[in-house]
N, C-alpha and C positions, 0 to 999 in steps of 0.2 A: 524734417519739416520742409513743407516746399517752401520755395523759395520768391521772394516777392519782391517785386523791383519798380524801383523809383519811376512814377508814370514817364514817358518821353515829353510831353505839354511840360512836366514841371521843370524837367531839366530846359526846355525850350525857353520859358520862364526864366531861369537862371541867367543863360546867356542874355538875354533880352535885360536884366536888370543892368548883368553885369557892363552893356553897349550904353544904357543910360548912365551909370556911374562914371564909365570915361569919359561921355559928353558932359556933365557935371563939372568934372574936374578942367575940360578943358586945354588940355594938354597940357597942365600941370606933371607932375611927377613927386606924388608923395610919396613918403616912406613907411616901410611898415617892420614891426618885430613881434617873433612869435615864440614864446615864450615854451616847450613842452615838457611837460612830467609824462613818467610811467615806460609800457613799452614802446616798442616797435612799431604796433598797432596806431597809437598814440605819433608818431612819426610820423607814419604814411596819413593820417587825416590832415596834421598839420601841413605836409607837401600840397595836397590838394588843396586847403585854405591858403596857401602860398600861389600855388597855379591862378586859382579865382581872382586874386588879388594883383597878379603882375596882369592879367589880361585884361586886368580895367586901368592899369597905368601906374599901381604903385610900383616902387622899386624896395630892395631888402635894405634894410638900415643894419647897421654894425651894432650899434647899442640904442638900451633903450631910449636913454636920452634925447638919441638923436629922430625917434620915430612920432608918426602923427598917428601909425597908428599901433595899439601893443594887445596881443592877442593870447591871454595864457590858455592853455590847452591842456587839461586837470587831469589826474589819474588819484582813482580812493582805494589803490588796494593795500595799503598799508596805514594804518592808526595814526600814524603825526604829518599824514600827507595834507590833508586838511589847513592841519594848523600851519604848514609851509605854505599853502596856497596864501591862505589867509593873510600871511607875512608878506609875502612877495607883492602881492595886490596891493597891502596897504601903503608900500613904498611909492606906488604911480601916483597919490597923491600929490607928491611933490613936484615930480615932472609935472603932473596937468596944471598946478596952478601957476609955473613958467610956461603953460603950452597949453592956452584954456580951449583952442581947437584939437585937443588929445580925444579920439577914440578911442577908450578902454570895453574891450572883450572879454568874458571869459566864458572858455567851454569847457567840451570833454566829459570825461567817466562822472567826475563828482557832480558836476550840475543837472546832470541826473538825477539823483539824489534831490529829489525838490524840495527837502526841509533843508537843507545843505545851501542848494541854490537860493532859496530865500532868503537863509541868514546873509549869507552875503550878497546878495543884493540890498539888503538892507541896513547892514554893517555900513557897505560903503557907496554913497549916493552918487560918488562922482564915474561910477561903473555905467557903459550905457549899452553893454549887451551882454545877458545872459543867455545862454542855449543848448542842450543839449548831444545827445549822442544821433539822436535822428532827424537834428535840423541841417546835416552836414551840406545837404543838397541843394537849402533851400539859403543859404547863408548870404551871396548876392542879395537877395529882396532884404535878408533882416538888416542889412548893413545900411542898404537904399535909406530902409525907416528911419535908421538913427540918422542916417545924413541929413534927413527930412526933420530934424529934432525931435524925433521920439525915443523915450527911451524901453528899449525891447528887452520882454521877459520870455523864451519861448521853450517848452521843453514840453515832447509830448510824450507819456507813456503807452507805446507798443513796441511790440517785436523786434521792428525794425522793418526797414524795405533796404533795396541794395541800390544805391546809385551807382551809373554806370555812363560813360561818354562826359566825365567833367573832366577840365584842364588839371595839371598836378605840373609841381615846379620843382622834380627833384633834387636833393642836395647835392652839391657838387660833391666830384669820385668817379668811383668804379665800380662798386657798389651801390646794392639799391635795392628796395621791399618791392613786393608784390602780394594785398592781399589776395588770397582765395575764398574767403569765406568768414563769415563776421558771426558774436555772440554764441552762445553755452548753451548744452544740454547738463550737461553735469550737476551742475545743483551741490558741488562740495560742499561740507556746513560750513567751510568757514571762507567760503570766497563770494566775492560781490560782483561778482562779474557779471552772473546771469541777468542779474535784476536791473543793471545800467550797460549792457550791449545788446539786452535779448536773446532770443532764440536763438540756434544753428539756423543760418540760411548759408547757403553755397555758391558762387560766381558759377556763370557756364564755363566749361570749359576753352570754347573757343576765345571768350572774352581775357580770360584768362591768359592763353596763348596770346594773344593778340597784343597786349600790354607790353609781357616779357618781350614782342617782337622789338615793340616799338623805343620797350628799354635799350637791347642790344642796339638797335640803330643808333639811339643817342651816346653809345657807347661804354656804357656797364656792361663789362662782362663777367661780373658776380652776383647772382641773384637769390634771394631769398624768399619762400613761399608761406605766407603768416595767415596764419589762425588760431583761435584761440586752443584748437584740438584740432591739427590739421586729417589726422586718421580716421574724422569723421565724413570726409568731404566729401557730397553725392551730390553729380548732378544728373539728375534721371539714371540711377543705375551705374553711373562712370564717375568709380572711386579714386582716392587719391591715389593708389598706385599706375594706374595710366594718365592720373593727369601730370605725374613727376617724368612718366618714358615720355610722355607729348613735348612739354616743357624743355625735355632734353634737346630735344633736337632742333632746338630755337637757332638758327645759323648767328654764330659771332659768341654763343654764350659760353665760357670756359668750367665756371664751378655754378654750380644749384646745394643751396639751401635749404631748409624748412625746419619751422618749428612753430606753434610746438608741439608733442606727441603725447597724447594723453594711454598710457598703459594698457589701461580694457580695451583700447582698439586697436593695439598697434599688432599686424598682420603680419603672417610670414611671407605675403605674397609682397607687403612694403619692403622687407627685408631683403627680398631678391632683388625687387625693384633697385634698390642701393646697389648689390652687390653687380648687376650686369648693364648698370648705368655708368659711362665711363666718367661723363661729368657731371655726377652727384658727389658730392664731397660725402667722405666715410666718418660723419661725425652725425651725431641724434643726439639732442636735447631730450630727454626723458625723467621728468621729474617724479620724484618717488615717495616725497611727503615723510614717510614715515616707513620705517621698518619693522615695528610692529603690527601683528593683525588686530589687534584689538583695537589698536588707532586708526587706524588704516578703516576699520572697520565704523569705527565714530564718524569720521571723515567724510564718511560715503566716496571713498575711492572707487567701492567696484570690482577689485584685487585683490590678490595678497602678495605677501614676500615670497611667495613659494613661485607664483605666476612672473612676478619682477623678474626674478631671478632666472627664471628660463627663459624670458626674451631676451637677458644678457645674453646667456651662452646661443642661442640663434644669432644674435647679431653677430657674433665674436665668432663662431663657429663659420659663417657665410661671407661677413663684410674683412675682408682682410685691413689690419690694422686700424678698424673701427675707434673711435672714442667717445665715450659718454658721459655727459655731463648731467647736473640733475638741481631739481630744490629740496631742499631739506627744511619742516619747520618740528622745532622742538618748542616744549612749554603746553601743547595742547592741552586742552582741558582734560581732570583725571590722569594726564601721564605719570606714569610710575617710574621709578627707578631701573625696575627690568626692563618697559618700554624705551625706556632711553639706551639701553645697553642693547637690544636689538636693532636698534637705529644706528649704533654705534660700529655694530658686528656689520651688519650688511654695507655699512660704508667700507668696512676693511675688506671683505669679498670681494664685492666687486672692483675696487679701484678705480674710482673716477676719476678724469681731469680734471676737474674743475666744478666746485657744487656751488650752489647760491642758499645762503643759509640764513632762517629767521627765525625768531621768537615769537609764537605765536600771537598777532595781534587781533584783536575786538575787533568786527565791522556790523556795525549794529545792522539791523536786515536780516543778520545770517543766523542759520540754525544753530552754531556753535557758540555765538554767545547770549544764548539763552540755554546752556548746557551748563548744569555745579560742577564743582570740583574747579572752578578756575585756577590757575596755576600761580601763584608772588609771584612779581618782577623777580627781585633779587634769585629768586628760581631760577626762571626763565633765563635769565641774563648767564647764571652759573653753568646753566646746562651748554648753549648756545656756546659757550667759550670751552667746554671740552667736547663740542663737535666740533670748531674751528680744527681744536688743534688733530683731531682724527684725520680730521677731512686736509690738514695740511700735510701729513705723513703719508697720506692716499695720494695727492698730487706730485709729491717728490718722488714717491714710489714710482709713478706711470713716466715720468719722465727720464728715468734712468735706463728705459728702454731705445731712447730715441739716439744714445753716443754713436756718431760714427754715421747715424741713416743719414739717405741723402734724399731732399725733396723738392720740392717747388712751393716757394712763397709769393705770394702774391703784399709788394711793397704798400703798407697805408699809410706811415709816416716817419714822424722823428722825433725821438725820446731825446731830449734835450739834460737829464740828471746827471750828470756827472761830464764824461764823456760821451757829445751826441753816437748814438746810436740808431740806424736804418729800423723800421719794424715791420713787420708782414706773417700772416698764419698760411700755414698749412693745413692741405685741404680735412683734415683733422681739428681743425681748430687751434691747435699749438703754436702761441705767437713766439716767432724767433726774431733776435734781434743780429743784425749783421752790420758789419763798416759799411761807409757807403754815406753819399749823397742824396740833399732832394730830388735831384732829377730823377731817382729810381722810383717815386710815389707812383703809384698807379699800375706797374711794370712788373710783369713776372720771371723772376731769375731760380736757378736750381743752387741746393746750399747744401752741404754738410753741415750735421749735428758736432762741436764741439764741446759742450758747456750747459751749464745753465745761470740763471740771473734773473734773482727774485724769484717767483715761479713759473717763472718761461724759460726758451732756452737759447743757447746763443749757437750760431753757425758762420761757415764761412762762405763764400763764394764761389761757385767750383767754376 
């Protein structure tokens, strides 16, 4: 799909609202807190609601308490996300009636959803902006209104357009996102993704580039390239695999990221791209849903196990000491017993680092829960707990390879349980923990593998 971009007038509009809100304020300095569920995606829109909002004079508040203004930023891909929202939100009541100039916000994935959006809106009265996933642009003007005492409901259903030249207030680090391209062709039955981000639409790549520049200047030099299916990424013809060699060569930037890779497209031309890229980290996100074809098949994956399983051996074959990590959801509707035991077998083959594992939940919208054969909790629950434990024998397994290697971590913090311990991953993803101070956060040191701890692994300092 081509790709359609936020007109320049509206974003000119933006800044123009956002010059009247600081005149407003007056050299005030309110506060604000932003509240985010879900991913990454979900991240990088809240950084930009954060840019918009320091450019008109607020500053970040530590807690909510302390903020005038509080912004949740919703994610629906899971069943009790909802009712979390719902909880959280209902708590601002009390803050607002110590803080009866409190603007409360909510956005994101779920207010999409505008039977969603309305219940709460109407749940809780003292909410004075609702808005969706494709207001992100226009957010300045809906803020103006509320200041102006109205209370704004805004969520429009299309595609989406791609805003581009807004302020963004990344989180402090070393690290740091970079979309490339927003909303789903996919249509899995059981994801809701498409119907609350839209269509694939793609950034150009210069803009792209341009970003990452502007990131390494500020001084990240670990970057991450996010979409919902980064494999799909076309902009006139110039796919993700040169937009990952362009990217590389962003002067200052040490590791590159991305995720996440959706199977049916992931190329062997991506796969080189890893392997003759010096700073793309040798790790892929490749989530695999299900090990069965039958499921796989219900799912609308697009794949089978047979096709999974030979991008393993391509990557593994090409990207030297590659790691892959993946999702796994058990419980589908109609799973069988032998469905599950293929799911269980393909976990033990391949050996992944690290998997993310769920129980298949309801999201009303989608083809699968309008599908018989629903599966008990108590099911679902039981199965889920003899994938934990597959998938925790899979993880100890791949970590028994790393005694003795020696590599480069890059420091994010400090585990405080027991005796403080340093942390930082490898360009693998494999968090190691080492002795060591804060002053090493942000700082890349080389370590030997000695150990492991919980399911990481410990090293030393060479």
């Amino acid at each position: 799909m081509k790709a359609n971009f936020v007109d320049g007038s509206v974003i000119e509009g933006s800044y123009a609202a956002i010059e009247r809100i600081k005149k407003m304020l007056g050299g005030a300095a309110p506060r604000y807190y932003i509240e985010t569920y879900g991913c990454q995606m979900n991240e990088h829109d809240s950084e930009t609601i954060a840019g918009m909002l320091e450019r008109m004079g607020y500053e970040k508040a530590a807690e909510k308490s302390e903020a005038d203004l509080i912004l949740f930023n919703t994610c629906c891909i899971r069943e009790h996300a909802e009712k979390r929202t719902f909880g959280n939100v209902g708590f601002v009541k009390e803050i607002k009636q110590n803080n009866p100039g409190l603007i409360t916000a909510v956005c994101g994935c779920m207010m999409q959803q505008r039977e969603v959006a309305q219940r709460l809106r109407d749940r809780f009265p003292f909410v004075d902006l609702v808005f969706g996933t494709n207001e992100l642009a226009v957010f300045p003007q809906l803020l103006e209104r509320v200041m102006g005492g109205e209370r704004v409901f805004e969520i429009k259903n299309i595609d989406g357009e791609i805003p581009e030249g807004l302020p963004i207030r990344r989180n402090e680090g070393f690290s740091t996102f970079v979309n490339i391209m927003y909303g789903c062709n996919n249509f899995c039955s059981y994801c809701i993704v498409p119907y609350v981000r839209g269509r694939e639409r793609s950034r150009r790549a210069e803009d792209v580039v341009a970003e990452v520049e502007r990131a390494a200047a500020e001084g990240f030099t670990e970057v991450t390239l996010l979409g919902q299916n980064v494999n799909s990424y076309d902009d006139e013809g110039l796919r993700f695999p040169e937009l990952l060699r362009r990217v590389s060569r962003v002067e200052g930037l040490k590791r590159l990221r991305f995720m996440t890779s959706h199977p049916k497209d992931l190329s062997h031309e991506l796969v080189m791209a890893m392997a003759e890229t010096p700073n793309v980290c040798e790790h892929i996100h490749l989530p695999v849903q299900s090990g069965s074809n039958r499921i796989l098949k219900l799912m609308n994956r697009r794949y089978t196990r047979e096709h999974y399983l030979d991008l393993i051996r391509d990557l593994r074959e090409n990207v030297p000491g590659v790691e892959i990590t993946t999702d796994i959801i058990v419980g589908f509707p109609t799973e069988t017993e032998e469905d599950l035991e293929d799911t269980l077998s393909l976990v033990r083959e391949v050996g992944f680092s690290a998997a993310y594992s769920f129980a298949y939940s309801v999201r009303q919208g989608t083809a699968a829960a309008r599908m018989e054969g629903q599966i008990p909790e108590e099911v679902k629950k039981e199965r889920l707990q003899r994938l934990n434990a597959v998938i925790m024998e899979s993880v100890n397994g791949a970590n028994d390879k790393y005694m003795g290697v020696e590599g480069e971590i890059l420091i994010e913090g400090c585990d405080r349980r027991g005796e403080p311990m340093m942390f930082g991953k490898l360009p693998s993803l494999k968090m190691v923990y080492v002795n060591g101070d804060e002053s090493m956060i942000g700082n890349y040191y080389k370590v030997r593998i000695t150990g492991t701890r919980f399911n990481s692994l410990v090293g030393e300092l060479i």
